[in-house]
N, C-alpha and C positions, 0 to 999 in steps of 0.2 A: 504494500500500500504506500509506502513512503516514498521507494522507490519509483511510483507513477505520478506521486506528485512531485518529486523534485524534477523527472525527466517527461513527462506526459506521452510523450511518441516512441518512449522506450519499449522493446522487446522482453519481458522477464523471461526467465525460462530459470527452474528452481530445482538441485539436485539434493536427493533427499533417500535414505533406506527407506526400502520396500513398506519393514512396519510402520512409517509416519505418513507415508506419500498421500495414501487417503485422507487425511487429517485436508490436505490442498484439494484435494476436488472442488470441483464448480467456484474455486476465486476466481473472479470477474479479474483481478492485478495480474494473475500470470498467464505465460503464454504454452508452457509446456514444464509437467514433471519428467524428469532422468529418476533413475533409481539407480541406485551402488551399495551391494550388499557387502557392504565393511563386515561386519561381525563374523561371518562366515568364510577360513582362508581359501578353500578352493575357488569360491565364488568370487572374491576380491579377484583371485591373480587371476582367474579365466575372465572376466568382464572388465578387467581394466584397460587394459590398450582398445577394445572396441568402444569403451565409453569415451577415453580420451579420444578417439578419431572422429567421435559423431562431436563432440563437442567444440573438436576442433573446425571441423567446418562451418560450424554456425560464427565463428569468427566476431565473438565477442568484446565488445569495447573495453569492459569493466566486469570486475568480478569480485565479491564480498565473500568473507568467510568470516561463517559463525562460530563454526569449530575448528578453534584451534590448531589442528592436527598434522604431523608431516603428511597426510595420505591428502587431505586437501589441499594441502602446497602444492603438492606434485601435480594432482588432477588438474590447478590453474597455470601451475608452469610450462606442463606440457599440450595441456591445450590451446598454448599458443597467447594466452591472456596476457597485453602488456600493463592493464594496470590492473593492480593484483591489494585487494585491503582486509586487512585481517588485523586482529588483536597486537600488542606490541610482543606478546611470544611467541608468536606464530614465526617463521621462517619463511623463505625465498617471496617474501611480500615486497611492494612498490611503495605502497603505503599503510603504517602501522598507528594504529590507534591505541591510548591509553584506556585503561580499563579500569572504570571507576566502580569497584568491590562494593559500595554502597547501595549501589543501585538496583531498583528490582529488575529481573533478567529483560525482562521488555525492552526498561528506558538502556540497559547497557547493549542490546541489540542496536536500537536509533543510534548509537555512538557511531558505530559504523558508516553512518551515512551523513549525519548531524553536520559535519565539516561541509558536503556539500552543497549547503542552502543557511540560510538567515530563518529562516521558517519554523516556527514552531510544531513538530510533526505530532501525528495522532497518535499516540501510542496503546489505545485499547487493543487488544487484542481481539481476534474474530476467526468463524467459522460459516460455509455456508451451504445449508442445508437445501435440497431441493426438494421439491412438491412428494415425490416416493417417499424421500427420508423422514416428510412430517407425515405419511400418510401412514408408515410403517409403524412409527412411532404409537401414534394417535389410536392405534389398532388395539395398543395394550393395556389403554386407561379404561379402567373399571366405570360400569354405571351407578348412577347414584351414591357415588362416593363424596365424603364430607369436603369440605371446600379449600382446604389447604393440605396441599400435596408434597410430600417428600422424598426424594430418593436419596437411597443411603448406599453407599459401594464398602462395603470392609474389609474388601482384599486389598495386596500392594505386592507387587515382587519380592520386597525386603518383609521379612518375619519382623524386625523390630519396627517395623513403620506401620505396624497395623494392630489398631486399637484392638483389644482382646476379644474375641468369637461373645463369649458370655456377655461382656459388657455391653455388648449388640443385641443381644436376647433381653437382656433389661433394660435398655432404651426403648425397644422396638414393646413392649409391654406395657411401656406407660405413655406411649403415644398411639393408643386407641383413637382419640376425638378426631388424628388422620387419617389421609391414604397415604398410603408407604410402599414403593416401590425399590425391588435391591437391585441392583444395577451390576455389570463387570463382564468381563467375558469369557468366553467359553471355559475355560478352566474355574472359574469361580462359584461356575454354577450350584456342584457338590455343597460349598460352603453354604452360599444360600438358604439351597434346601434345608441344610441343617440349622441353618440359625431358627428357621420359620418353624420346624419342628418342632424344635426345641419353646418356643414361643407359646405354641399352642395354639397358632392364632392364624383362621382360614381368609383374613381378608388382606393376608400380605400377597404382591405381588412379586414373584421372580423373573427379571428380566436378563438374568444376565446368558450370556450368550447368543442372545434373541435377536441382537439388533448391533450391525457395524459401527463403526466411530460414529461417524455422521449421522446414524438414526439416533444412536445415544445420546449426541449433541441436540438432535432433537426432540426425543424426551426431554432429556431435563432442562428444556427451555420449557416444555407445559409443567416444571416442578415452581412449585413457591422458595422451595429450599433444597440446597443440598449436602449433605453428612457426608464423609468422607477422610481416608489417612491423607497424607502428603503426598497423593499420587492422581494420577491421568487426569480422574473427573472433577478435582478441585480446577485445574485450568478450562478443562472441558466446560465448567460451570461460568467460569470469568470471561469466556469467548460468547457464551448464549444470555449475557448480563441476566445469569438465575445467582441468588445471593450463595455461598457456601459457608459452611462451618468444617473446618479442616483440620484433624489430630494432629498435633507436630510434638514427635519424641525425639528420635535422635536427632535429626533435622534443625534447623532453627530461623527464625527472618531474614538474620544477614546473608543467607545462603542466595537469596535473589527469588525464589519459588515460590513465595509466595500470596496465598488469595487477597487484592489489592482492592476490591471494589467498599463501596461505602457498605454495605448491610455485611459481610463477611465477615468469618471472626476466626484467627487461630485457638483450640482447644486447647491449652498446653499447662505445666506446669514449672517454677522456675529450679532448675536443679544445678549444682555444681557440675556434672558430669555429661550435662549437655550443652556446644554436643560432641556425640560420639563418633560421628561420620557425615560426611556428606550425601551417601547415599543410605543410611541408616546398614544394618545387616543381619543374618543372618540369627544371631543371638545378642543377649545385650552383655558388653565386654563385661561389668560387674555380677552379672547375674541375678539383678531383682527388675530389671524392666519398669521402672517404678516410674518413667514419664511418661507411659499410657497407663501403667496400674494406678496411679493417683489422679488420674480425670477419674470420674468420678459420672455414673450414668445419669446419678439423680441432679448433678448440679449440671451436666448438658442438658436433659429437662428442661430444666428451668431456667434455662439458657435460653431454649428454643420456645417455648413460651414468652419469655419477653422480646424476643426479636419478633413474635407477630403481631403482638400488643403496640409497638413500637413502629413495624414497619409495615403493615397489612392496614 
């Protein structure tokens, strides 16, 4: 988006791994996804010289890199790119930009481009959903259900970045007077089910698995609220301006991630020991897990309670 405002008649064209590229469907800013299956070596070393040669003939003016990385160096050094902008640790770049650690990941993306214009750029972030994606969505919502809707996601890649299974089962317990939708995908589904079981309770919804980024994006744009660790649908939620409430244990603000809009609120509590990681992990190094063990389901309650008294 910035990018079409500082240049208007510019060409975007956005490379991006396979699992994000959807995330880009139907932006009206660009002109074409590449995909580059970094994570995976066979696939990296078999598809990189034919991505660099496709890239190369598009014979691009300019070129931004968001990640850091030597494998993005390469991909714009040898695609022939003479001006080449990336962070100031980044390598074989044209021009190197300061990296202001304060900043939420958004506004230190515009840094990238910021030098190019006097402009003050828009920095919301966005998704955009097409007619299927809300019709697919729209397909899941229950009749006659009570007037304020929430979807809750409780999975996360990271075991310590996600609020405790139980603690979801007594949240979801005393948020009767909603609809409640669990959200996540395919893999999450299992957990789902279990929480809802566990619950007792026949008028939750499980969505996860059901519906691709873009339909989820479109779900929880029909939610009033969204619950959630430090992971996908907290952004998901700040892209479809639906309000979030976002667990944050190992993790922390300065980290850039995160939920930025006015009605959002981080879940957290203040601990010496956090944090522990940037991407949270596997276990917690001390072994009491105690910055999701001490939120506390009845004071998120009543959290979300006064967030609708307040913002509804």
């Amino acid at each position: 988006m910035a990018l079409k405002e500082i240049w208007p008649d510019a060409i975007v064209d956005v490379l991006a791994i396979p699992e994000t590229a959807s995330v880009l469907k139907n932006n009206p800013y660009i002109n074409k996804v590449y995909t580059f299956d970094k994570r995976k070596k066979a696939n990296k070393l078999r598809s990189f010289f034919p991505l660099v040669s496709a890239l190369r003939r598009n014979k691009y003016d300019i070129s931004f890199s968001i990640q850091s990385s030597l494998t993005s160096s390469l991909i714009m050094l040898l695609s022939g790119i003479k001006k080449r902008v990336g962070y100031e640790t980044q390598k074989l770049l044209t021009t190197k930009v300061s990296l202001d650690r304060s900043l939420h990941i958004r506004d230190r993306v515009l840094l990238l481009v910021q030098g190019f214009t006097n402009k003050k750029l828009n920095n919301e972030t966005a998704v955009y959903c097409n007619a299927f994606d809300i019709k697919k969505a729209k397909s899941l919502l229950t009749d006659n259900e009570p007037s304020m809707k929430i979807a809750m996601a409780p999975a996360s890649v990271w075991a310590t970045k996600k609020w405790p299974e139980d603690n979801f089962v007594d949240l979801l317990k005393k948020c009767t007077d909603y609809s409640i939708y669990l959200i996540g995908g395919a893999d999450d589904y299992d957990l789902c089910e279990r929480i809802i079981h566990k619950t007792g309770l026949a008028t939750i919804t499980n969505c996860a698995g059901k519906l691709s980024i873009l339909e989820s994006c479109a779900l929880i744009k029909e939610m009033d609220l969204v619950v959630c660790n430090d992971s996908a649908p907290l952004h998901m939620a700040n892209a479809v301006k639906t309000d979030v409430f976002a667990f944050f244990g190992p993790t922390v603000q300065k980290f850039g991630c995160y939920p930025y809009r006015n009605g959002d609120k981080m879940l957290e509590v203040e601990l010496d020991c956090r944090p522990c990681g940037k991407h949270g992990g596997n276990q917690c190094p001390l072994n009491h897990h105690r910055c999701m063990l001490d939120v506390k389901p009845e004071a998120v309650y009543e959290e979300i309670k006064q967030h609708f008294l307040t913002h509804k």
